[in-house]
PALUM-755176 format. One record per residue (C-alpha): residue number from 1; residue in three letters; chain; x, y, z. Coordinates in Angstrom, 3 decimals. Example, Ala and Ser with C-alpha at 12.3 -4.5 7.8 and 13.67 -1.06 7.14 Angstrom:
# residues 2
1, ALA, A, 12.300, -4.500, 7.800;
2, SER, A, 13.670, -1.060, 7.140;
This chain:
# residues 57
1, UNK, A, 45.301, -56.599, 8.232;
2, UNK, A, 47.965, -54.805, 10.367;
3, UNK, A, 47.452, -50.869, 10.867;
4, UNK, A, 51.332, -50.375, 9.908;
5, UNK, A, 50.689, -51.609, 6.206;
6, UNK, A, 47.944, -49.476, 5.771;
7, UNK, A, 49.764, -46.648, 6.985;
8, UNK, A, 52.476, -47.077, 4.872;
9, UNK, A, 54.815, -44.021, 4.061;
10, UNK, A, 54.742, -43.401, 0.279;
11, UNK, A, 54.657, -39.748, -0.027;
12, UNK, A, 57.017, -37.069, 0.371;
13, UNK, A, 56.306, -33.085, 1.193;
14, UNK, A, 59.273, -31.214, 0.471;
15, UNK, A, 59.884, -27.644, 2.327;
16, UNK, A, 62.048, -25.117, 2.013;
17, UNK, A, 63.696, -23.755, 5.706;
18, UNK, A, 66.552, -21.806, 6.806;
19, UNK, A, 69.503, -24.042, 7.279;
20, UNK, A, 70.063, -22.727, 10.932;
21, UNK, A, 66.443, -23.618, 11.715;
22, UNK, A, 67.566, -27.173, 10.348;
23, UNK, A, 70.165, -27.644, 11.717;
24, UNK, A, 68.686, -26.593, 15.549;
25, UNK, A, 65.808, -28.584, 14.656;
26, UNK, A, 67.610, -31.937, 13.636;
27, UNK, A, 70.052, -31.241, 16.793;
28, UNK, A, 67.185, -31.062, 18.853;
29, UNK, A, 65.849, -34.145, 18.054;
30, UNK, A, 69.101, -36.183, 17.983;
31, UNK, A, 68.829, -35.232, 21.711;
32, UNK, A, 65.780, -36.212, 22.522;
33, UNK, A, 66.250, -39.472, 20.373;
34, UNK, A, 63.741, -38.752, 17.907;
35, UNK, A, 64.143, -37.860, 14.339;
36, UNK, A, 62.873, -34.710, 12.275;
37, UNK, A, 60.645, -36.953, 9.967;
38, UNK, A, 59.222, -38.581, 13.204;
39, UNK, A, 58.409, -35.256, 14.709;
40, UNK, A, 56.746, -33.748, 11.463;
41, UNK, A, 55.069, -36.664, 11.099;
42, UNK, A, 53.293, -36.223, 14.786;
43, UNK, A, 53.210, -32.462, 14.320;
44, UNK, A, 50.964, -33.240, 11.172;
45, UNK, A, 48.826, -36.002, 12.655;
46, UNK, A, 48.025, -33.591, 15.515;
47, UNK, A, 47.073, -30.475, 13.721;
48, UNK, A, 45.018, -32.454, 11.370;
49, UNK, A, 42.812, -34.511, 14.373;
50, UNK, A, 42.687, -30.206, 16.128;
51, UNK, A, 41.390, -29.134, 12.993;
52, UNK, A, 38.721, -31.863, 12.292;
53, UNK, A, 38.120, -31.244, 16.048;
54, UNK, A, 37.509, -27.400, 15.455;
55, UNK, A, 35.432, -28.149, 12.410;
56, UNK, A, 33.038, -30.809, 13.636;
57, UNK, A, 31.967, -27.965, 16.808;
């Protein structure tokens, strides 16, 4: 079976920023032709595979 489908996105996690913040942030990424979701998304992944990392020492 495909690794996309199994990976499917069906969950949200709402949070609550400044709208300055937001609005840099989502600039930001418009520049480096990314989006915010895409970026959270590997900000997430990452911290998660550190932490396991950290843990399993």
């Amino acid at each position: 079976m495909d690794k996309k489908k199994n990976k499917k996105k069906n969950s949200q996690l709402i949070i609550r920023i400044n709208d300055q913040e937001r609005a840099d942030f989502i600039h930001l990424c418009e520049e480096l032709d990314t989006t915010a979701a895409r970026e959270i998304r590997r900000f997430i992944k990452e911290f998660t595979e550190e932490q396991k990392a950290k843990s399993s020492d």
